[in-house]
DODREN-985666 format. One record per atom (N, C-alpha, C, O): residue in one letter; y, z, x. Coordinates in pm, whole numbers, plus 50000, padded with zeros to 5 digits. Layout:
AYZX;...
REM end
This chain:
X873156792245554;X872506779845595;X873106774545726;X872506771045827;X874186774845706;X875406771345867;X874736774845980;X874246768246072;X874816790245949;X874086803446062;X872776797646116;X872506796246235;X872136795046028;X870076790246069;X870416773646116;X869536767046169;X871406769546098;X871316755746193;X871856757646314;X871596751046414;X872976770946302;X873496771846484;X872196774546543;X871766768046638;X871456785746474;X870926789646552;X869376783746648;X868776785746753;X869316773946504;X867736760946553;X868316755646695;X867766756646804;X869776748946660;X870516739946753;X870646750046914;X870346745347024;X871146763746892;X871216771846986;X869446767947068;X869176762647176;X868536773746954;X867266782047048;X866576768447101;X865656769547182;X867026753747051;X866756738747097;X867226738147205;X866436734647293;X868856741647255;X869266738147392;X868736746647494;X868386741947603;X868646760747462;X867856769947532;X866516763347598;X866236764547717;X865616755447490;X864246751747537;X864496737447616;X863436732547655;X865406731647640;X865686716147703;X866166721647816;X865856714947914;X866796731247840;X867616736547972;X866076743548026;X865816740048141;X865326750047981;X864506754448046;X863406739348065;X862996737948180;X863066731447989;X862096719448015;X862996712448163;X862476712048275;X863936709048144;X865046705548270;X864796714748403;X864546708048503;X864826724348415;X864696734648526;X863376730948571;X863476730148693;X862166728348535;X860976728948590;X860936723348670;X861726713948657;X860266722848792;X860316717348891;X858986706448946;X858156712149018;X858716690848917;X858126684048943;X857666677449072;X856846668449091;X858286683149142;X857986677049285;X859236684549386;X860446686149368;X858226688549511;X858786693949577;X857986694649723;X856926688649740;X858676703449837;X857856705949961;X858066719049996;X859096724250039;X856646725649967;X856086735950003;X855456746150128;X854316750750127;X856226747850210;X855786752750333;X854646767450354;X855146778550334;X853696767050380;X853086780450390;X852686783950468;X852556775950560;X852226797750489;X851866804650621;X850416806350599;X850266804950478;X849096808950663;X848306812150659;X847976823550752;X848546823750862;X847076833350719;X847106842150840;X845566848250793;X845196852150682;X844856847550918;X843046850450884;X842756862250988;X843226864551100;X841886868250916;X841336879751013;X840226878851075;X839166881251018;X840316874651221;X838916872351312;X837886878751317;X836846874751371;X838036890151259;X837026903151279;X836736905051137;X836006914851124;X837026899551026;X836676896050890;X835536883550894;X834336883350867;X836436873850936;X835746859150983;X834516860151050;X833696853950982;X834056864351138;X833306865151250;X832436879751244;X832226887451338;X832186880351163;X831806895151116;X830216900151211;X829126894551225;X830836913651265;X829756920951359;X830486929351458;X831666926451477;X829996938551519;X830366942551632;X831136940351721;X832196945351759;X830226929051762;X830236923351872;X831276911051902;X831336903752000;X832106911351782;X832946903751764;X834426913751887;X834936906451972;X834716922151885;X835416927051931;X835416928852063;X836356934552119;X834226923752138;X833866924952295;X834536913452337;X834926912852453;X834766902052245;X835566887352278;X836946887352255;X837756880852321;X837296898252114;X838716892352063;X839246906252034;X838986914651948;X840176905652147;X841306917852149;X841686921652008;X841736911951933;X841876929651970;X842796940251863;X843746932151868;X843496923951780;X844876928951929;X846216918451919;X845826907551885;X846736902451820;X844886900251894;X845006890651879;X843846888851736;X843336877651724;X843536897351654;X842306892051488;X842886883751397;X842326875451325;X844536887551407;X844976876351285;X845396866351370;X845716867951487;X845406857651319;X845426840851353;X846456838051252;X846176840251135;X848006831851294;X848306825251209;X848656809351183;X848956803751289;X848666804551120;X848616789051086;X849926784351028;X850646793850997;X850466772051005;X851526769050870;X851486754850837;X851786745050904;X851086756050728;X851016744350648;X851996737450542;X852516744550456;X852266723250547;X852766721550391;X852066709650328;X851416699650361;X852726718450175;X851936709950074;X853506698250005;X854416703549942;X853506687250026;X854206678349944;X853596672149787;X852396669749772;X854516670349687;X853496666549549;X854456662549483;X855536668149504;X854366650549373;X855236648049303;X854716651749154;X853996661749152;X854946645449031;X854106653948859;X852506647348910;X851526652448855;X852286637449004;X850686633748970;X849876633249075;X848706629549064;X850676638749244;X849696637649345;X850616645649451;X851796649149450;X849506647249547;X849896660449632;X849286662249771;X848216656649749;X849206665649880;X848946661450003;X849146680650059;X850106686950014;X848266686750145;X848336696250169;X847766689250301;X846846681150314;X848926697350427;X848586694050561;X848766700350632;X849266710150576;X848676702650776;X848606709750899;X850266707950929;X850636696250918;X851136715950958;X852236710151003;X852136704551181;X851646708951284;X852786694551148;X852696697951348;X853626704151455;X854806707051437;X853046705651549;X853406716551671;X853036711051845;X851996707251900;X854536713151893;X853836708952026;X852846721652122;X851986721952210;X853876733552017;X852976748152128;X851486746552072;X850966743551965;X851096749852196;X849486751452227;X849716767352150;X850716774352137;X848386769152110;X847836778252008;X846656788652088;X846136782552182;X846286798752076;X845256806152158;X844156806252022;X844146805551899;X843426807552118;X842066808551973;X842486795151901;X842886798051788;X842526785051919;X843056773151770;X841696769051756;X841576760751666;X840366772851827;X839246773351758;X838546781351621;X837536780051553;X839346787251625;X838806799151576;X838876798351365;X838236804251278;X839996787651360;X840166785551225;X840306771851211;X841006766551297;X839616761351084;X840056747451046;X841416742750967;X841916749250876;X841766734051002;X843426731150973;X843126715350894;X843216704950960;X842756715250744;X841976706650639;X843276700550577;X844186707350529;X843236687450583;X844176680250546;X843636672450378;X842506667650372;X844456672150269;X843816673250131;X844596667150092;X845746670350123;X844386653549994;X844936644049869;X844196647549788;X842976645649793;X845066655749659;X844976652449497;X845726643949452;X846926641849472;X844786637949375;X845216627749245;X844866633549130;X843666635849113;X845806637049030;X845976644448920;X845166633448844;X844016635648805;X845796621748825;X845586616448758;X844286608848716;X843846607148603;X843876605548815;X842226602148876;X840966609948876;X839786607648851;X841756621248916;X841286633148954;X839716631949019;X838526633048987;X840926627449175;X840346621749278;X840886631549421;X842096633849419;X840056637649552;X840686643549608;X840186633749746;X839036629349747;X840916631549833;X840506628549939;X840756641950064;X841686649750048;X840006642950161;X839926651650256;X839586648350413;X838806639450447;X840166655350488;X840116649450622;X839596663750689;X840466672350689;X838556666950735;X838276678450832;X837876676550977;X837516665351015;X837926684251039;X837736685351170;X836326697151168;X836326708851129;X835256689251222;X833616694851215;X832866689251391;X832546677951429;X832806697951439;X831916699651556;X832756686851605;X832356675151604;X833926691351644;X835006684851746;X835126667351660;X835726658851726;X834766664751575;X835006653051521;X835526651151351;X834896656151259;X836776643051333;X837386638351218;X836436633251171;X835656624951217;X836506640951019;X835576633850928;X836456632950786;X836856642250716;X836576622350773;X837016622050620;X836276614750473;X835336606950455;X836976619850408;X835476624450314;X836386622950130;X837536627050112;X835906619250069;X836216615049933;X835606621749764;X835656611849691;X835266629649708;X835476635849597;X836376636349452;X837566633149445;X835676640249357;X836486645849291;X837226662349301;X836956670649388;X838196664349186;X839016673849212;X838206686349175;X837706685649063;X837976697249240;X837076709349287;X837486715549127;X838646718649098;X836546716549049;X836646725648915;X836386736048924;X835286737548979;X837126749448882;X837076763648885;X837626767248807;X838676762548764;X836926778748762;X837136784748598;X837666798948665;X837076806848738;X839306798948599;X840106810648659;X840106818048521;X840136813448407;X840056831248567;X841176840148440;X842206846348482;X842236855648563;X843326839648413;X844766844948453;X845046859148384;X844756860648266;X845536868448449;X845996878848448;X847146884348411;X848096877548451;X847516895348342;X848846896648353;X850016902048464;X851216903948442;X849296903848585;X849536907248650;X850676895948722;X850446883848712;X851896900848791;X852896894548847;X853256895948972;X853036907749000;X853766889349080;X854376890049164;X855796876649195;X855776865549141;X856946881449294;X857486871549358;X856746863249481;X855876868949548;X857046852249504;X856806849149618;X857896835749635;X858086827849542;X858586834349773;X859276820549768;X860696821549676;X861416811849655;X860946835049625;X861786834449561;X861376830849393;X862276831049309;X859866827549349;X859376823849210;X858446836249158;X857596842649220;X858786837049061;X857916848648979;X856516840948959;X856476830848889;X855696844649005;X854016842048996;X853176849448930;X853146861448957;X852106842748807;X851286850348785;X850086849148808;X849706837648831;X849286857748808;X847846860448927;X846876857248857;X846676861448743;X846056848148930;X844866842848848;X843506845648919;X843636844249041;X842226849148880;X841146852448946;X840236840148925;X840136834748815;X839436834849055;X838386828849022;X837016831749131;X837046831449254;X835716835049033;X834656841449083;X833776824449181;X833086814849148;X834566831549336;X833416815349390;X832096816249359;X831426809149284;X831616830449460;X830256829749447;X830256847649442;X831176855749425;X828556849649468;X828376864249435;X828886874449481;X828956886049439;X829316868449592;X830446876949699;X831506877249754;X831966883449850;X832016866949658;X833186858149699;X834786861649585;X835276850649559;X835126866449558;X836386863949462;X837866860449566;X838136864949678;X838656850949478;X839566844149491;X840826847849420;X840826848549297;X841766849949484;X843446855549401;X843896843249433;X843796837449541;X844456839049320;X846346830949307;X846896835849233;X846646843149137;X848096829849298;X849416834049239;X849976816949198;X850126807049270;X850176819149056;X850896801749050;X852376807948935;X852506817548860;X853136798148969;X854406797148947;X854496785748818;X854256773848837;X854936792048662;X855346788248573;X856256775848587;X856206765348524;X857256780348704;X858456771048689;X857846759648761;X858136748648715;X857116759948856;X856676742748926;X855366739948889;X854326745948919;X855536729348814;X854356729748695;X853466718748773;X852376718648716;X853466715048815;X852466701448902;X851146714048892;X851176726148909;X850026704348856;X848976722648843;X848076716449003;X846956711348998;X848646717849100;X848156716649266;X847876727749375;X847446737849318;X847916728649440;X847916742649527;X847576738449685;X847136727049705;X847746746249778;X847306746349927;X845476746149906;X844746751549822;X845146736250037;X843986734850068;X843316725149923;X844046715849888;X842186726849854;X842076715549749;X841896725049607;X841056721849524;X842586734549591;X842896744949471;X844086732949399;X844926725149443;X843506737449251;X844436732649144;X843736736249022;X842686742649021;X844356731948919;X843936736548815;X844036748248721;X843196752248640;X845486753848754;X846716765148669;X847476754548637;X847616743348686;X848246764248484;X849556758748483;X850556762548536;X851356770748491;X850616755548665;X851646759148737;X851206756248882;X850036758948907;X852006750648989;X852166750349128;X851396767149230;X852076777049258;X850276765749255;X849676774349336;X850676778849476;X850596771049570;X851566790549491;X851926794349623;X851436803549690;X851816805849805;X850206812449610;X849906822749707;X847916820249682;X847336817249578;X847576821749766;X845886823749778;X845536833449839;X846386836649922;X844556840849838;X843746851249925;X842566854749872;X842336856749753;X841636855749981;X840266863249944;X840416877249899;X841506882149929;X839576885149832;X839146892749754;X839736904549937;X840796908449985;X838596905349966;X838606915350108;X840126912450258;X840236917150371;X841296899450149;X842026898350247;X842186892050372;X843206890050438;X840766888750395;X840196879450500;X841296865350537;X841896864750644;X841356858650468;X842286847950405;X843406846950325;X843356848150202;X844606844350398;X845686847250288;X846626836050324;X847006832750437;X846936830650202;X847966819450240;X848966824850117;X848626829750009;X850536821850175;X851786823850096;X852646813050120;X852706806550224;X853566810949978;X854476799750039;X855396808650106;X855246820750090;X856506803450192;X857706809450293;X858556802450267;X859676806950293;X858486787250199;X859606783250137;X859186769950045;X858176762850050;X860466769249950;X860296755349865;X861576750349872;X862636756649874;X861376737649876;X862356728849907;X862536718249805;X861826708549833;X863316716249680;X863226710549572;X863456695249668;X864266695649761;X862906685549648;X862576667849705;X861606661049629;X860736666149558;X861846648649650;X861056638249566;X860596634649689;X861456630249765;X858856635549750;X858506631249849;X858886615549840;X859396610949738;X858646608949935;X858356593249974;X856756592749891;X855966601949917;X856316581249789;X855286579949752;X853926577449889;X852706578649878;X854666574149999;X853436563550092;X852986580450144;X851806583650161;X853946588050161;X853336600150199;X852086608850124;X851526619150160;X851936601950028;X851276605249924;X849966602849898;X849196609649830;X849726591349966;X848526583049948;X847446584050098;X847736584350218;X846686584250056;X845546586750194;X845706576650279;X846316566350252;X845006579850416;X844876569250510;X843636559750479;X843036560950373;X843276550450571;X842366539750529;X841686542250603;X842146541750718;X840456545650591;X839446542950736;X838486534850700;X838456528950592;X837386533950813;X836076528050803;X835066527050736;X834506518950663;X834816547150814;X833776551650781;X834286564150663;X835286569850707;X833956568350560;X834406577650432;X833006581950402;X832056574150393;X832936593250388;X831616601450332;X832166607450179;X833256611050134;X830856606450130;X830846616249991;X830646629450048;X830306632950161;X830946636049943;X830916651949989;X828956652249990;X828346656750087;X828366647749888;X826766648749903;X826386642850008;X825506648250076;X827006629050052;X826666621850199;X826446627650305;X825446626050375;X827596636950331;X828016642450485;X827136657450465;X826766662750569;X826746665250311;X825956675450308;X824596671550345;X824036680450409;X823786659450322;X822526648850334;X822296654150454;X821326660850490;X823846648650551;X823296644450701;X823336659350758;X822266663950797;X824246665550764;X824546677850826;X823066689550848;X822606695950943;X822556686650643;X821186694850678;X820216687450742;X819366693050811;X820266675550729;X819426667050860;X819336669550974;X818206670151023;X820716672351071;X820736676551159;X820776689851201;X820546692151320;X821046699551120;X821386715251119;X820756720851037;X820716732651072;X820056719150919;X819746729450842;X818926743950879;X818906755550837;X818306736750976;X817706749051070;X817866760951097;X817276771751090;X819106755351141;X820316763751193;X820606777651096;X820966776850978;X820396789551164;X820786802151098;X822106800051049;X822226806450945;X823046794451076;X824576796051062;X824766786250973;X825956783450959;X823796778450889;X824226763850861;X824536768850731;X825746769850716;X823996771650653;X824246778150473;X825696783950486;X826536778150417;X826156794850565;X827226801250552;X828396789850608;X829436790450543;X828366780150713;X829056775550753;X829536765450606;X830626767250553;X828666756350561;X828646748650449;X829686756150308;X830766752050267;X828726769850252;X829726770750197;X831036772150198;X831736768650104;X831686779850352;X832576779250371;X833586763750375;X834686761550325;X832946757350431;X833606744650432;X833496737450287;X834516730750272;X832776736550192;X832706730350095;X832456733649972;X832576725549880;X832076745649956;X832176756249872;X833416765749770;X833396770149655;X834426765849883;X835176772749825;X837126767949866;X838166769849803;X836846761249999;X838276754550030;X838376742550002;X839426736550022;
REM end
């Protein structure tokens, strides 16, 4: 009887040392890196954009505490080549609300824009990797008919958030990529911190669109447009 109480008492401290270790808030640095000749798909893409120069890379971080989370552009004074060529989407989740606010940059103008939190039905895998130094396991989610989505989320940082407006694992999202590779974001580092809350919370503006609002006007003005369907889902569809 002695024995079966060490051992409850043992396999109890075991599970409090591991509830203790998890990691609730932190700052997440990541790299992004896109392929122009994936992106931009044709030929004729290569008469504009050198071989050295198809991947594009980016770096972002994501700050979050257990109930909200902010994924942003880091800033940089170096000028960038091609910095047309990819969007740099600034994102508030609210776990709790489950409320996302968003700030994009669309035909040279800030638009920010208000939603709920993007629902996607993953199946996690058993499949594993490191990244950041955290053991990750890989989760699939089908965007569209041609579209599949990899993460990698991390057991130990349980905030269920991710880069760009992904959430919804158990566990802190550090790695993303498209199916064909096109898109790949990794974390490069974590930095255990309790952000500042004000960092947390969106800015105030004027003018705020619904995500159906700013889709209303856009096909108002563009739907025409051969490029307008693919551009859309990309922007609102799947990031």
């Amino acid at each position: 009887m002695a024995v079966m109480i060490r051992l409850i008492i043992f396999i109890f401290l075991l599970s409090t040392i591991k509830i203790n270790a998890q990691i609730r808030a932190a700052k997440i640095t990541f790299e992004r890196k896109t392929n122009l000749y994936k992106k931009f798909k044709g030929d004729d893409v290569q008469r504009w954009l050198r071989e050295e120069d198809k991947i594009k890379t980016d770096y972002f971080e994501l700050l979050f505490n257990d109930t909200c989370s902010v994924f942003k552009p880091q800033e940089s004074d170096l000028r960038e080549s091609n910095e047309w060529a990819t969007s740099k989407n600034t994102v508030y989740q609210n776990l709790n609300s489950r409320k996302r606010y968003l700030i994009k940059n669309l035909w040279g103008e800030e638009l920010h824009l208000t939603d709920s939190l993007f629902k996607r039905k993953w199946k996690i895998t058993p499949s594993t990797r490191k990244i950041a130094g955290y053991i990750c396991r890989k989760a699939m989610w089908q965007a569209n008919d041609t579209t599949r989505i990899y993460a990698w989320f991390s057991y130990d940082i349980i905030t269920p958030t991710g880069p760009e407006s992904f959430n919804g694992l158990p566990g802190t999202i550090l790695g993303i990529a498209t199916e064909d590779g096109g898109v790949v974001y990794f974390a490069k580092k974590v930095e255990i911190i309790q952000p500042a809350a004000i960092n947390l919370i969106p800015p105030k503006k004027k003018k705020i669109y619904t995500i159906p609002e700013l889709k209303a006007e856009m096909t108002k003005r563009y739907g025409k447009e051969k490029w307008f369907k693919g551009m859309m889902q990309s922007n609102f569809g799947i990031w």
